[in-house]
C-alpha positions as CSV (number, residue, x, y, z in Angstrom):
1,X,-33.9,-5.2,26.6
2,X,-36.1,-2.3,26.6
3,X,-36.5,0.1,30.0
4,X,-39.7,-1.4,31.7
5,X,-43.0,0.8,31.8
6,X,-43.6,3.6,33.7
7,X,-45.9,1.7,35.9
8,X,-43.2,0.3,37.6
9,X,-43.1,1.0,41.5
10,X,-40.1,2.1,43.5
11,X,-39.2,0.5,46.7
12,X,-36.7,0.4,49.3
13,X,-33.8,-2.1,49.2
14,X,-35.2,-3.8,52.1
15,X,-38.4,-4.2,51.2
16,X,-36.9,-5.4,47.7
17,X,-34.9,-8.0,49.3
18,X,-38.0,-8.9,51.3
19,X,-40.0,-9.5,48.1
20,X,-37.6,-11.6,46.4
21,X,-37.0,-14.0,49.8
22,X,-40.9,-14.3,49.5
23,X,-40.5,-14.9,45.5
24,X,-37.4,-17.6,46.1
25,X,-39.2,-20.0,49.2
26,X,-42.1,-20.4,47.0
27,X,-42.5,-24.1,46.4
28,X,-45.8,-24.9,44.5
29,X,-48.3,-22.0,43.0
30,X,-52.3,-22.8,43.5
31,X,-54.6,-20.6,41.1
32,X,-58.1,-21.7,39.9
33,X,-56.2,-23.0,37.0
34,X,-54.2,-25.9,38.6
35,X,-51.0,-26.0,40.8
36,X,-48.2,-25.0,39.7
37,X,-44.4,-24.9,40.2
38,X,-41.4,-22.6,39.6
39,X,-39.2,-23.4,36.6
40,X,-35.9,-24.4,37.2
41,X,-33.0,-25.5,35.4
42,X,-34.5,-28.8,34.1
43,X,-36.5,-27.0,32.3
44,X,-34.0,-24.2,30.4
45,X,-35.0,-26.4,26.9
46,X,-38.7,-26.2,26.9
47,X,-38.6,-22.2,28.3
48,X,-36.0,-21.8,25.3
49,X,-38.7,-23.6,22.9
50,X,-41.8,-21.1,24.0
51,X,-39.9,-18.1,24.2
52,X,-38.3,-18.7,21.1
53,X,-41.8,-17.7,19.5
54,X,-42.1,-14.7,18.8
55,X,-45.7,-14.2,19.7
56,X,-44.5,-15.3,23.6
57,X,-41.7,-13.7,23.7
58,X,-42.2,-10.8,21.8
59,X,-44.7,-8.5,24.1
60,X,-42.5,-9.2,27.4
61,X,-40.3,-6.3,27.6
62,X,-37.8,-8.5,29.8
63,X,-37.1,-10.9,27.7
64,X,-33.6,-10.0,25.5
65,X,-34.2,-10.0,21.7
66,X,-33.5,-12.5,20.1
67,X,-33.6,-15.4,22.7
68,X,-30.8,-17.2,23.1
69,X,-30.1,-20.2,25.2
70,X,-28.0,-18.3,27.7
């Protein structure tokens, strides 16, 4: 994976741990678009199937190259 931009923003550990307990009770997503919900493991196939394009996958710096199913 390649080092994330340098727009990133340094916090502390707690307020880290506070963002991803805020990330991890999120149940349903509301945007003008629709509602929404987090993936989960049910749906490892279909992520697998989108990120396996490379127009999806290849601008988002997280994503290991190539994609594998692990």
């Amino acid at each position: 994976m390649a080092q994330p931009p340098g727009t990133v923003i340094k916090t502390s550990l707690d307020e880290a741990e506070r963002i991803r307990q805020a990330i991890s009770d999120v149940a349903t997503i509301k945007t003008p678009y629709g509602t929404y919900r987090p993936a989960g493991s049910a749906d490892a196939a279909a992520l697998f199937h989108l990120l396996s394009d490379t127009r999806v996958s290849g601008p988002l710096y997280t994503v290991p190259k190539p994609v594998t199913r692990e």
